[in-house]
C-alpha positions as MATLAB code, in Angstrom:
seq = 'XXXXXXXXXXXXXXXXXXXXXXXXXXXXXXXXXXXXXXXXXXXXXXXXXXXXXXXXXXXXXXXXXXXXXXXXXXXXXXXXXXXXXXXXXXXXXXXXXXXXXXXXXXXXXXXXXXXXXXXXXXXXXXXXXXXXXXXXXXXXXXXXXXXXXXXXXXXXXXXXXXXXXXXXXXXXXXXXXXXXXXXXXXXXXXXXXXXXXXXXXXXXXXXXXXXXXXXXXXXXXXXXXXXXXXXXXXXXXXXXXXXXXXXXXXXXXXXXXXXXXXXXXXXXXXXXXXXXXXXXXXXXXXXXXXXXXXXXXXXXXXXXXXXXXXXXXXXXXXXXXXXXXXXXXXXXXXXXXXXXXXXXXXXXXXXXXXXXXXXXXXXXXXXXXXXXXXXXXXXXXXXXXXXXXXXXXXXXXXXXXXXXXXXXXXXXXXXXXXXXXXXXXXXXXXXXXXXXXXXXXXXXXXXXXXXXXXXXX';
ca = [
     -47.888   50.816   58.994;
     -50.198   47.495   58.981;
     -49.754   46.806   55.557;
     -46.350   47.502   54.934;
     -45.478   45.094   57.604;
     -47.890   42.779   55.717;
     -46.393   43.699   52.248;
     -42.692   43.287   53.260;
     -44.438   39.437   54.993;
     -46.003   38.881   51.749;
     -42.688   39.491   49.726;
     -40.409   37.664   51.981;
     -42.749   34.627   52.181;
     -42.153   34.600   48.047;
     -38.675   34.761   48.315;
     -38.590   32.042   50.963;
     -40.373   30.123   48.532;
     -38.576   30.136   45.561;
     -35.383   29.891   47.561;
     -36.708   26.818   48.234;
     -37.986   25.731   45.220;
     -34.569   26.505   43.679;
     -32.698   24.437   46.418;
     -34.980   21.762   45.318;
     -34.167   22.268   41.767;
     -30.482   22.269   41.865;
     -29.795   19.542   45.004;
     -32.450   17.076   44.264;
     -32.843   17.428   40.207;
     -36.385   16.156   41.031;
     -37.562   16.821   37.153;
     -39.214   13.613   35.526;
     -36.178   13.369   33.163;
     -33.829   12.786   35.670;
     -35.564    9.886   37.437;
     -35.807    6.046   35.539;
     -35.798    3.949   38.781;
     -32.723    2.410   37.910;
     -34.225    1.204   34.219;
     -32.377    1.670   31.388;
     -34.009    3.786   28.475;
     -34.216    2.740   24.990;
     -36.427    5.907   23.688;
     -35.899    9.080   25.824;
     -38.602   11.732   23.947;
     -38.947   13.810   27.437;
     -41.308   15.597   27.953;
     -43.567   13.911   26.257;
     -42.675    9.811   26.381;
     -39.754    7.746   27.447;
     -39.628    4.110   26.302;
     -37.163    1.072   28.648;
     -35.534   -1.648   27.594;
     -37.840   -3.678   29.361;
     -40.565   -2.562   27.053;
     -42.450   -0.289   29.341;
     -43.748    3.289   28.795;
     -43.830    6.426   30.375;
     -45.915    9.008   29.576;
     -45.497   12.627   30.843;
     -47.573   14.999   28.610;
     -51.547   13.859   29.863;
     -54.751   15.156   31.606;
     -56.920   13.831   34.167;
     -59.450   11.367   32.829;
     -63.102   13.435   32.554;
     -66.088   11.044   32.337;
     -68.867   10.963   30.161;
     -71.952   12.685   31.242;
     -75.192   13.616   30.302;
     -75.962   16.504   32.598;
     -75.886   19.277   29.715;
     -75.780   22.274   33.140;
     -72.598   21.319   33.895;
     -70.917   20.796   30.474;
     -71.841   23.941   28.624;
     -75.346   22.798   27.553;
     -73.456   19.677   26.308;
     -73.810   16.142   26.857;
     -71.653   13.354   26.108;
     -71.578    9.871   25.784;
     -68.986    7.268   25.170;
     -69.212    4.307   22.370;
     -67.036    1.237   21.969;
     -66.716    1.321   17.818;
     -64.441   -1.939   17.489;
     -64.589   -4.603   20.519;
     -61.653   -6.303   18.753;
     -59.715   -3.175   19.332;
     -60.860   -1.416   21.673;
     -61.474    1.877   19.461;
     -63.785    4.040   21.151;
     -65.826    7.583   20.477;
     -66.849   10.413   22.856;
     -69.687   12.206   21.293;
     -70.592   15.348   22.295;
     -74.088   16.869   21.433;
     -75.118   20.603   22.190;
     -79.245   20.999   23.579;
     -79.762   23.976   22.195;
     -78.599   22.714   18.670;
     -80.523   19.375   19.021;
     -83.673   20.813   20.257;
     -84.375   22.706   16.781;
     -82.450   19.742   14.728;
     -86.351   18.197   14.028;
     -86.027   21.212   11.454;
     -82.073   21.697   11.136;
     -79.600   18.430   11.698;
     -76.446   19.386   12.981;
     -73.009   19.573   11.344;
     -71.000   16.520   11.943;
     -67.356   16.642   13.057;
     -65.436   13.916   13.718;
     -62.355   14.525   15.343;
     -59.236   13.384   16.315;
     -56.722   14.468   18.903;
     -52.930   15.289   19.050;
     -50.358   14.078   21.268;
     -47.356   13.228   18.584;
     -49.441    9.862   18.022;
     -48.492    8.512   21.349;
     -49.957   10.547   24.020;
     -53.201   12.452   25.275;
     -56.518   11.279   25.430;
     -60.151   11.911   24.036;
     -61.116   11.390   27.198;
     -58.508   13.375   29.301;
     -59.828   17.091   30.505;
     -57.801   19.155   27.701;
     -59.678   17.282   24.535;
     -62.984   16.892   26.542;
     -63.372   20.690   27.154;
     -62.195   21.671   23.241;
     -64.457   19.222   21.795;
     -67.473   20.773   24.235;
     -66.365   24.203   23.121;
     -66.556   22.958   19.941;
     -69.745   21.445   19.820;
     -71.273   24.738   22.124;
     -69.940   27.142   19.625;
     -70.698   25.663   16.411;
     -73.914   24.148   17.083;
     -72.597   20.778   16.171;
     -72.414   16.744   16.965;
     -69.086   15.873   17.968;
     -67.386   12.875   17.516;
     -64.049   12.711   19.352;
     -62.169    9.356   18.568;
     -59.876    7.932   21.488;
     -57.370    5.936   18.835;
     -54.491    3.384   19.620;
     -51.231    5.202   20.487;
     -47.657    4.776   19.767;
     -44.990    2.780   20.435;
     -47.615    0.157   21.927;
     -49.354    0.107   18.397;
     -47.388    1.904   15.663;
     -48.775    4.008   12.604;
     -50.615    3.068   10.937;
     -52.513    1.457   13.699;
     -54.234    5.855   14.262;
     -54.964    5.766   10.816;
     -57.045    2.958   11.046;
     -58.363    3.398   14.171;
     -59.813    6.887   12.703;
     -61.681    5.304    9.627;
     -63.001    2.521   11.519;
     -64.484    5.672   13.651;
     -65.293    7.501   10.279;
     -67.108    4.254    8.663;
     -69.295    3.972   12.098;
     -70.028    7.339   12.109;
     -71.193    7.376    8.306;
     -73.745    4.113    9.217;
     -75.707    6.189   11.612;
     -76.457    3.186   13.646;
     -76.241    5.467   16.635;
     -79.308    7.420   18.003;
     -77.970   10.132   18.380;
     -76.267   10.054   14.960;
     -79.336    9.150   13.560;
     -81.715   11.848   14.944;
     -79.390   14.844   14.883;
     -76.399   14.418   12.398;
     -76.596   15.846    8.994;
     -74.261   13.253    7.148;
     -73.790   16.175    3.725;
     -72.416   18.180    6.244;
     -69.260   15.955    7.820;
     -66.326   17.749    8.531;
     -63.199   15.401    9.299;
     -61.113   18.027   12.426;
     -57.951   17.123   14.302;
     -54.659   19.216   15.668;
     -50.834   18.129   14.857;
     -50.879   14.459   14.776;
     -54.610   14.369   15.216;
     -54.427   16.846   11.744;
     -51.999   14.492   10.065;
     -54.733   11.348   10.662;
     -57.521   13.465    9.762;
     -55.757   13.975    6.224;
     -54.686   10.851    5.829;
     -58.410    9.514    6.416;
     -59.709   12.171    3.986;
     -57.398   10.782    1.165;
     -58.988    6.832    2.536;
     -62.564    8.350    2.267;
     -62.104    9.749   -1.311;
     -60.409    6.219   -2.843;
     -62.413    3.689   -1.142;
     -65.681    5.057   -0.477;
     -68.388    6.169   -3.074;
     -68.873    9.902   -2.619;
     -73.010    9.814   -2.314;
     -71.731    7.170    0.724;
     -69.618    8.940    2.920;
     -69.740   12.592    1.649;
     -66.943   15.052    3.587;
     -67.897   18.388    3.762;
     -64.587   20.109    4.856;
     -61.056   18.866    6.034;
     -59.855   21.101    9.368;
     -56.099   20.704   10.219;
     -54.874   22.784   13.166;
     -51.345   23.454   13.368;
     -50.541   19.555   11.437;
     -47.901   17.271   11.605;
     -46.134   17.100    8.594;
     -42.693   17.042    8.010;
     -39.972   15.479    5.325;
     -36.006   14.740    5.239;
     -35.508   18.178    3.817;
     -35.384   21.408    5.832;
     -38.115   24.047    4.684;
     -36.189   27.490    4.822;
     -38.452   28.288    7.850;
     -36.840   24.867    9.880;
     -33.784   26.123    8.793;
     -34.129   29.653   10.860;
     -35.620   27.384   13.580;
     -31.994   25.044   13.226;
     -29.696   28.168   13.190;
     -31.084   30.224   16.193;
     -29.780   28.557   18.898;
     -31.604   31.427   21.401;
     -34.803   30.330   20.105;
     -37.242   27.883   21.828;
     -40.077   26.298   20.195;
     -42.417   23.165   21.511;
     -41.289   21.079   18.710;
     -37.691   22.138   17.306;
     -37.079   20.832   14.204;
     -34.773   18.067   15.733;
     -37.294   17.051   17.811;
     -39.399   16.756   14.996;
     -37.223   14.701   12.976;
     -37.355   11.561   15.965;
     -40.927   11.590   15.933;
     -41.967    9.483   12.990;
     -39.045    6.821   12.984;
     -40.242    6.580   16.663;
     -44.124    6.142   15.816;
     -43.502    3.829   12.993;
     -41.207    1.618   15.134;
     -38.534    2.485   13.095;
     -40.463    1.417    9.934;
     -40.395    4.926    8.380;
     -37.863    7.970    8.153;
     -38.295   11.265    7.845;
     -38.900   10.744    3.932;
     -41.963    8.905    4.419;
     -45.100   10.070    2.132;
     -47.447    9.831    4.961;
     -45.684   12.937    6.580;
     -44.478   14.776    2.711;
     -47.552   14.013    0.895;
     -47.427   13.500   -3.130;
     -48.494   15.650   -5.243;
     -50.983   13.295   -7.075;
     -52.366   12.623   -3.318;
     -53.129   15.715   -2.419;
     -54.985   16.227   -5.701;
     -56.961   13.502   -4.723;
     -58.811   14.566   -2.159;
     -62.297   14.632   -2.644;
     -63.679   17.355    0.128;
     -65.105   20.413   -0.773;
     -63.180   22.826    1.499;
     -59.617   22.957    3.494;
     -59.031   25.073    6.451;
     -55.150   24.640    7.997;
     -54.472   26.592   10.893;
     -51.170   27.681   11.488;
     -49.113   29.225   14.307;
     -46.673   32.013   13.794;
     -43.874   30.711   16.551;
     -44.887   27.179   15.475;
     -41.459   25.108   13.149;
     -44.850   23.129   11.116;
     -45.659   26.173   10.658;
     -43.542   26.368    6.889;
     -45.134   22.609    6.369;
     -48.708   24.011    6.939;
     -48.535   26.698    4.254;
     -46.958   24.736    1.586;
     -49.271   21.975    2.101;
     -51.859   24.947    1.572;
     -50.107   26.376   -1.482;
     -49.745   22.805   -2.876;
     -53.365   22.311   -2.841;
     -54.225   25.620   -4.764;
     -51.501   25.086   -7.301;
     -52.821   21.636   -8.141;
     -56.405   22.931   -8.396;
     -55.575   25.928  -10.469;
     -54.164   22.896  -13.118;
     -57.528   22.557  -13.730;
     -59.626   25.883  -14.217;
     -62.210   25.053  -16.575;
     -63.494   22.146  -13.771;
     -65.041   24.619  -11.151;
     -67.294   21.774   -9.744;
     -63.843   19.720   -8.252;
     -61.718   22.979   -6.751;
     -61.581   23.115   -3.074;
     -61.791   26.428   -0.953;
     -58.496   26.072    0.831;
     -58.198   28.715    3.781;
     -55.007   29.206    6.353;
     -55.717   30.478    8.897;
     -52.570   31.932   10.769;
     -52.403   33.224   14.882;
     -48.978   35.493   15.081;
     -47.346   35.608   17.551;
     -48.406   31.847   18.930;
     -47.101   28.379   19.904;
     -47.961   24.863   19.011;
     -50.709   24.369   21.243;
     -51.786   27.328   22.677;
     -55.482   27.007   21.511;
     -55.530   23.926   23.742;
     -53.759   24.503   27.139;
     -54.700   29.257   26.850;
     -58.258   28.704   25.330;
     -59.193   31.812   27.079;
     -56.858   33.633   25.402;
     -58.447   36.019   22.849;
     -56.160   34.685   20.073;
     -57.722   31.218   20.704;
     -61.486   32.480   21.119;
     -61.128   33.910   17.472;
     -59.017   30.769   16.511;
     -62.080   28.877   17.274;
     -64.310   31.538   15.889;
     -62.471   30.907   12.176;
     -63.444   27.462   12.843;
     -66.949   27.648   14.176;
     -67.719   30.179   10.868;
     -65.921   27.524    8.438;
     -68.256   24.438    9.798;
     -70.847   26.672    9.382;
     -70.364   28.359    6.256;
     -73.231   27.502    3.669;
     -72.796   25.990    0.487;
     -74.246   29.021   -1.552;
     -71.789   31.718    0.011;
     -68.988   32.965   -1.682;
     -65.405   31.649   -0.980;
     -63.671   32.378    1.623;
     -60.559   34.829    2.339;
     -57.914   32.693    1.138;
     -55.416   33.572    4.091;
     -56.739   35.062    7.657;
     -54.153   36.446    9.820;
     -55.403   36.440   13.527;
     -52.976   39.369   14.574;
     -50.067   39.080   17.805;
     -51.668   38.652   21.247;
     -51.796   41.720   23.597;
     -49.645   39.670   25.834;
     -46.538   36.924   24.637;
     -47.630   33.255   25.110;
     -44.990   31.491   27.073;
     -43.461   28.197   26.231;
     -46.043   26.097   26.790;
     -45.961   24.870   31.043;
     -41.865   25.002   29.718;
     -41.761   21.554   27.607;
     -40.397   23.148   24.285;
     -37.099   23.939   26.919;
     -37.313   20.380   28.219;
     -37.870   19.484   24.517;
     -34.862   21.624   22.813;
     -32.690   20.350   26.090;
     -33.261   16.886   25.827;
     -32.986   16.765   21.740;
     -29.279   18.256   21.864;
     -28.705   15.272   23.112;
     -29.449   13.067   20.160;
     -26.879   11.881   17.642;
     -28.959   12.632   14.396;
     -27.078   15.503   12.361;
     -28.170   18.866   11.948;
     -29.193   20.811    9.003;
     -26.287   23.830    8.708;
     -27.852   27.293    6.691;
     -26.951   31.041    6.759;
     -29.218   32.745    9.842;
     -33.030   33.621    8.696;
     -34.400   36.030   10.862;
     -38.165   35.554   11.023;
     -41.224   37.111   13.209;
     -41.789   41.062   14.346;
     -39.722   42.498   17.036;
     -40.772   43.757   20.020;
     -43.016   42.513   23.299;
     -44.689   39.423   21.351;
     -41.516   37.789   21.200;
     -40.505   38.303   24.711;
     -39.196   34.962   26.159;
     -39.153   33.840   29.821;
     -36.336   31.116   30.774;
     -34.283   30.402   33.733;
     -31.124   32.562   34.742;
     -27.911   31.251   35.607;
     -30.100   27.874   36.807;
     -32.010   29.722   38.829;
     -35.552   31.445   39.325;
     -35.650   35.075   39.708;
     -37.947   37.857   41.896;
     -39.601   39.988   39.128;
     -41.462   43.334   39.662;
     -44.359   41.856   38.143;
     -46.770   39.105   39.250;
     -47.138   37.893   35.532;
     -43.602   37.494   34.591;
     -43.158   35.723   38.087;
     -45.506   33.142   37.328;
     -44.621   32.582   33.981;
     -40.659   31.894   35.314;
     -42.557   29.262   37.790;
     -44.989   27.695   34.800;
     -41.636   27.335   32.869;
     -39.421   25.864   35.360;
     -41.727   23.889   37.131;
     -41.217   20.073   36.430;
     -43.950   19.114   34.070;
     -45.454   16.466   36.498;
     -46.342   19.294   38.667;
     -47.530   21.913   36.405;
     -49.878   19.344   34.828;
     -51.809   18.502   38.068;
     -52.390   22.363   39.053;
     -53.025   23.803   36.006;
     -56.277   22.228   35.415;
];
């Protein structure tokens, strides 16, 4: 009799609550993108950045600031430490370096990966919590030296301000002037790593290191791009499905997509820029031995990832006869998966084998065999959720923009069933669910982002 007094409490507690939390919603529109403290705003990219006519910035997608630390216990058997590269800029490393690797690296030095962070070139941080704990899983798991670059961001210093800031970190990295670089780092095994805009500068340095820089200098091992920014003024028939389902939500829908880049390159740049549709004589270029692109299934880069993939074969195969020069060029694809969800779910099993493809690539020795050209990572036992609900706030906001939208017959793409289940908001409201899973993922998705940001970590 106890406890179902107790359970009826419980349940009408909840309801109290969201009653509440609805109230909130609808009388006091308290989300981010409703407040600009009487400012006017030039940019509005919500909910990510929003740029006023008085110049200042306003950042919404971030993590709490981790320091550097050298007590390995606490960090996964990792320490870190930070370096200022450039004084005159203010371009800066976090370098992560596993114990157990480094204590047998007298015998072994340890891979080298240099990495570089997303954040659609204007947000996130090397230093903020959600980069600082992938780069230590990183450097736990593959037994390797990290180098984690904290770059200038957009619109305070346009592209290509990130792609500069990356090689400056590349070319200090190379010198070995640091100890740690210099007692542990194998420099024939650097691997250049980075995830959507962080994989676009990674590429883009990759293309720098094989023009300017003599190979025996500044050898790269492999190029890693996880779910890359790339993009170009024509739709890819997989952005065109995205366009035409108007039920669908994705964290970057391709009209979000298509104000990035004119916003990075303070309106420098459109959407036909090389630097996001890469030539075919640059990608032939490229002077790195192997190419793993990670892709995700629900992801609209996804189409850009596998023909930047396919591009890279086809150019290759040109050239049979000259073994020595092909690259191994892997994609690596997670159905059933968001932009992102490696990052913010990396307990999720689809992002423990995500970084398992990646740990076994850095790894891989010379002498083995190539690897399986295309790895599909199979649909999660459960549906990842909009990420914390931005790719709403995203798809929301972007309707709102005057740019013109692609028109094409309806494409319909992905399996059908529980992996593409979707959680959203009904009628404006939030709705009691018979299950505790699905009632937190309606809160995680219509939860302003400012909140959801601070607890989930």
């Amino acid at each position: 009799m106890r406890c179902s007094q107790r359970l009826r409490g419980t349940i009408r507690n909840k309801r109290s609550k969201l009653e509440q939390l609805n109230c909130a919603m609808q009388a006091s529109k308290s989300s981010p993108a409703n407040h600009n403290d009487g400012r006017n705003i030039s940019v509005d990219m919500y909910p990510f950045i929003r740029k006023y006519e008085d110049g200042s910035i306003e950042r919404f997608l971030r993590s709490p600031f981790v320091p550097a630390s050298s007590d390995q216990a606490r960090n996964r058997g990792v320490a870190t430490r930070d370096v200022v590269v450039d004084k005159a800029t203010g371009v800066s490393v976090r370098l992560f370096l596993p114990s157990g690797a480094a204590q047998t690296a007298g015998r072994n030095r340890l891979p080298l990966v240099i990495y570089v962070h997303g954040g659609s070139f204007c947000t996130e941080s090397a230093f903020g919590r959600t980069y600082h704990r992938y780069a230590t899983s990183l450097a736990a798991s593959a037994g390797a030296l990290v180098v984690s670059v904290e770059y200038r961001l957009a619109p305070e210093f346009p592209i290509p301000a990130a792609y500069d800031d990356a090689w400056a970190a590349l070319q200090w990295a190379a010198s070995l002037s640091d100890p740690w670089l210099a007692s542990y780092a194998d420099p024939a095994r650097t691997f250049l790593a980075g995830d959507s805009a962080g994989g676009n500068i990674v590429y883009h340095t990759a293309v720098r290191a094989s023009h300017e820089v003599n190979n025996e200098i500044m050898d790269i091992e492999g190029l890693i791009m996880v779910q890359p920014y790339f993009w170009g003024a024509k739709r890819l028939p997989l952005e065109l499905a995205w366009d035409d389902n108007e039920t669908t939500v994705a964290v970057f829908p391709p009209n979000g997509v298509d104000r990035l880049w004119p916003f990075v390159t303070a309106g420098q740049a459109g959407n036909d820029d090389p630097r996001i549709d890469p030539p075919a004589s640059e990608i032939s270029s490229l002077a790195c031995r192997r190419v793993l692109i990670a892709v995700a299934g629900k992801d609209s880069l996804r189409g850009r990832g596998h023909r930047l993939a396919a591009r890279m074969r086809d150019l290759d195969s040109r050239w049979p006869w000259m073994i020595q020069r092909r690259r191994q060029v892997t994609v690596v694809e997670s159905e059933g998966e968001e932009h992102g969800f490696h990052l913010y779910s990396p307990l999720r099993a689809t992002s423990k084998r995500l970084m398992g493809s990646l740990v076994e690539f850095i790894n891989q020795q010379p002498t083995s065999p190539p690897a399986n050209p295309m790895v599909v990572l199979g649909v999660p036992t459960t549906p990842c959720k909009d990420v914390f609900g931005y790719g709403m706030a995203m798809k929301a906001w972007c309707t709102r923009s005057s740019m013109p939208r692609n028109t094409a017959t309806s494409l319909k793409i992905g399996r059908v069933g529980p992996s593409n289940t979707r959680y959203r908001l009904i009628s404006g409201r939030l709705r009691m669910t018979a299950g505790n899973a699905h009632h937190k993922d309606l809160l995680s998705a219509a939860v302003p982002w400012s909140c959801v940001i601070n607890n989930f970590f």
